[in-house]
C-alpha positions, 0 to 999 in steps of 0.5 A: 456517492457510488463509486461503484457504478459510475464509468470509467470512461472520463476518469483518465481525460484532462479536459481541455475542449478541443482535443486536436493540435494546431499546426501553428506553434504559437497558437499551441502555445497560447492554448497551453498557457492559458489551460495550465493558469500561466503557472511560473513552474511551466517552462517554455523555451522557444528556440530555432532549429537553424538547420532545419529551418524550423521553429520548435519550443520545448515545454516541462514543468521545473522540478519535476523534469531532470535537468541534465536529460532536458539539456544535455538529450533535448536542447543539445540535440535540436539546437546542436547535433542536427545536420543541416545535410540531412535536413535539405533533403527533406520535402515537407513538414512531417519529413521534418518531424519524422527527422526530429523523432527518430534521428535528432533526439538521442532521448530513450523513450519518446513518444508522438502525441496528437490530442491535448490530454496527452500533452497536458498529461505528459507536462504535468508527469514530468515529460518534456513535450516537444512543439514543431511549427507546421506540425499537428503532433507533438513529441514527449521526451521522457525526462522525469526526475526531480527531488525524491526520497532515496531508498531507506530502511522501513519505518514500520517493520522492521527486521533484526536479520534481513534486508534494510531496504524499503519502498519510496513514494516513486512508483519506478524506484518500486517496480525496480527494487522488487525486479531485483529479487525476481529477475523474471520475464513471467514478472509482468506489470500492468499500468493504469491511472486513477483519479480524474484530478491526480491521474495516479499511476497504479500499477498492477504487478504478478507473476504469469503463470502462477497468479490465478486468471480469474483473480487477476480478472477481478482485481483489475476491474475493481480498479478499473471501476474506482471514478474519484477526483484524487488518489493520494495514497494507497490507502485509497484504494484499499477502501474503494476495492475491499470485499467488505467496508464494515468490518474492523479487520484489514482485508488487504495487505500493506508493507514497506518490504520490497522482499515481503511483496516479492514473497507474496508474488511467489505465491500467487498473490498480486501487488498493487502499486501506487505512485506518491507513497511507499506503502504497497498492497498485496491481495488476496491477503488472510488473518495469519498474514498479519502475524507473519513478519519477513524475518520468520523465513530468514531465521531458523524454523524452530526460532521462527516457530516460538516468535510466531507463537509468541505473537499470537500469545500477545495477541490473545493478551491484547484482546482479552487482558482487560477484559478479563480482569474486569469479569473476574474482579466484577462476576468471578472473584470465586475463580481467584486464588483466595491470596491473590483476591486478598491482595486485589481487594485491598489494592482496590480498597479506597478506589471509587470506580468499578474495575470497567471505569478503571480500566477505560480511564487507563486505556484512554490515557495510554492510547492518547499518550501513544498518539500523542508519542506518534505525533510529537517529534521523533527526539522527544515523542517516545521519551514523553510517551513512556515517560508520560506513562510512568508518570500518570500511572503511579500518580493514578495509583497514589490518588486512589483513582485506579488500583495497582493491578489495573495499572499492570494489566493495562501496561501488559496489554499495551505492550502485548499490543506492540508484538503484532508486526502488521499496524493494521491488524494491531489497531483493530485488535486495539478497537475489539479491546474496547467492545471486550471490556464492555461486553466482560462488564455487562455479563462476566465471562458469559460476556466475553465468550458471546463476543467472542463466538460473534467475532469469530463468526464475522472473520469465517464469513469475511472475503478477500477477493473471494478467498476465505479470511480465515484459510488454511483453518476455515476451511481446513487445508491440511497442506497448507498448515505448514506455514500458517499458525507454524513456520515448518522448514523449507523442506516441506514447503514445496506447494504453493497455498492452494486457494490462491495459485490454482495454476501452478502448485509446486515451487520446486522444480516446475516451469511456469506457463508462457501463455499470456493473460486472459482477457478481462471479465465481466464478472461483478463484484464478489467470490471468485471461483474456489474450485 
């Protein structure tokens, strides 16, 4: 199925036949009934507004509304606080209900609905959707609340000196914790709903006046293409709208970090957020992103420099550690120190595998604890993850299965693996493990270095959002080697990266344009323009 080239003209319809109200209450309330299954979490309260001589039923979903607005903002107001004075002087039944909307309901946000998609989409968000007899339209009252997950320290990346706060599966508690750090009326917000079952809220958010027109343009008809039944999390939308699908590298950034999102937008990058999950994207995103972690800026830059590089030395040990042992164990042993290959050889005296076996037994073993430590619960699962480890490599050793230096090179490795501070860049690294070890078995060295010209050769050519994976390095931008394989001081870091914000370069001491956006393109998916 192709999710490409199919409309998106029905995916924000609920069907529900006929789209016009009825001016009977009772045959609108038969027909919602009977659209949502008579489901008992649908609350219909039906009640006379006495001094307007009216009859009205209020109808929200239990749990997903706050009570306290639908009672103290809704009922109260129509049941208590209308005047039958104002009332007598009104004529007819749209005076009745212009009363109701502008001076009765002492709600924020109410809006007035005239087709049933729009009734069984604010129900079911979370509004509560008001019913007059004689009355063809229908008010929603915005009443949202319910049980969620309060604002908690990120899971998954975490900082040692920064701050602890994170994202939630509410879309508004995100929109608002990163509205705190960037108090700006360039900082705008455009909604939309995915999914012609789950009618998710995305929302696309930037900066105006830094964000590049045409990368914007693009971003939101990818979006804006995407027809599926459900989005459930972001990780959806990730899939659906990325350059390329057959590839092991990320090429969209997610992160918990209401302040690393804030730091993306401030270099001209967009923020896709997605109610129901804390994980929000960052496009377009690069290679070095990925070892890039919030704290590095709230450090001094000589510290951030030696933890950066410290990163990318775990990396190149999580790639080729295995690997490399396994071509100098198989093809080189010329290449070792004549007491080390000793020492090696009588370590592997009695093991009946080559070094390649060893090394996949070992690999698999310490992957399958690591999952099983992720799966487990949380008391117990990082103790049975090391200490599942201790265990199997020492008896490993003492059957005679693996050597000693094997056990040690897979642990180095694994741990090596922990250092990179993005998940998704750690478990691609873990899958090119693997395709490293089989290439240093077929052919040593040799091996090694063509898989490795082949990777190196597929991350020039990958694309995010039409911006090169591998900027500032391929292509080479002198500027914009400030912050990349190094953290240089603030000081110097004056310009924007230039592929990305084309509009407004400087950070320091220029105003942004006050112009809005550019309507949306046509253009199919691919490259933006780099010039």
């Amino acid at each position: 199925m192709s999710f490409w080239k199919r409309s998106r003209k029905k995916s924000n319809t609920i069907h529900t036949g006929d789209s016009r109200l009825h001016p009977d209450l009772i045959s609108n309330l038969h027909r919602i009934r009977q659209e949502l299954g008579n489901s008992p979490d649908v609350i219909f309260r039906e009640f006379d507004i006495v001094s307007l001589k009216v009859r009205a039923a209020a109808i929200f979903v239990d749990n997903l509304v706050d009570k306290k607005l639908v009672d103290h903002f809704v009922m109260h107001s129509l049941m208590i606080e209308a005047t039958a004075q104002t009332a007598g002087t009104m004529g007819s039944d749209k005076n009745v209900f212009d009363f109701i909307k502008d001076k009765v309901l002492a709600i924020g946000e109410v809006k007035v609905i005239r087709d049933w998609n729009g009734i069984m989409l604010s129900i079911l968000s979370g509004d509560t959707v008001i019913l007059i007899n004689g009355s063809a339209e229908a008010l929603s009252g915005s009443t949202r609340g319910g049980e969620s997950r309060g604002v908690e320290e990120p899971s998954s990346q975490v900082v040692i000196r920064g701050p602890k706060d994170g994202f939630t599966e509410s879309i508004g508690t995100n929109i608002s914790l990163i509205r705190r750090r960037i108090k700006s009326p360039n900082l705008w917000i455009e909604v939309m709903k995915i999914g012609d079952v789950t009618q998710t809220d995305v929302a696309v958010m930037y900066i105006k006046g830094i964000v590049n027109d045409k990368l914007l343009q693009e971003v939101n008809k990818r979006l804006n293409d995407i027809v599926i039944d459900g989005i459930l999390e972001s990780g959806y939308i990730e899939e659906l709208i990325q350059d390329k699908t057959m590839s092991p590298f990320p090429t969209l950034y997610n992160t918990e970090r209401p302040d690393s999102v804030a730091a993306n937008l401030l270099e001209g990058r967009i923020a896709i957020i997605v109610d129901g999950t804390p994980f929000v994207l960052i496009t377009p995103t690069t290679f070095f992103m990925y070892f890039q972690s919030a704290e590095d800026y709230y450090q001094r830059f000589d510290i951030a420099i030696a933890i950066r590089l410290l990163r990318y030395a775990a990396f190149l040990i999580s790639l080729f550690g295995p690997s490399i042992y396994i071509a100098s164990i198989t093809y080189h042993q010329e290449m070792i120190p004549t007491p080390l290959l000793i020492s090696l050889a009588a370590q592997r005296e009695g093991v009946p595998f080559p070094a390649f076996v060893e090394a996949i037994l070992m690999e698999v073993s310490f992957e399958i604890l690591r999952e099983a430590g992720v799966r487990m619960p949380r008391a117990i699962g990082q103790a049975v993850s090391i200490v599942g480890a201790l265990v199997l490599g020492q008896a490993a050793v003492e059957a005679g299965i693996v050597s000693s230096a094997m056990v040690i090179v897979v642990a180095i490795t694994g741990i090596a693996s922990f250092a990179t501070p993005a998940f998704d860049m750690a478990i691609s690294i873990r899958l090119l493990r693997f395709v490293m070890m089989f290439s240093a078995a077929l052919m040593g060295f040799y091996g090694i270095a063509i898989c490795s010209i082949i990777i190196l050769a597929h991350m020039c050519g990958l694309r995010s959002f039409g911006i090169p994976y591998m900027a500032p390095l391929a292509p080479f931008i002198l500027e914009d080697q400030k912050d990349s394989l190094l953290r240089l001081p603030f000081q110097t870091l004056v310009s924007r990266p230039r592929l990305i914000s084309q509009k407004n370069n400087t950070r320091m001491g220029q105003d942004l344009e006050t112009s809005p956006p550019k309507q949306q393109s046509n253009k199919t998916k691919g490259d933006i323009d780099e010039s």
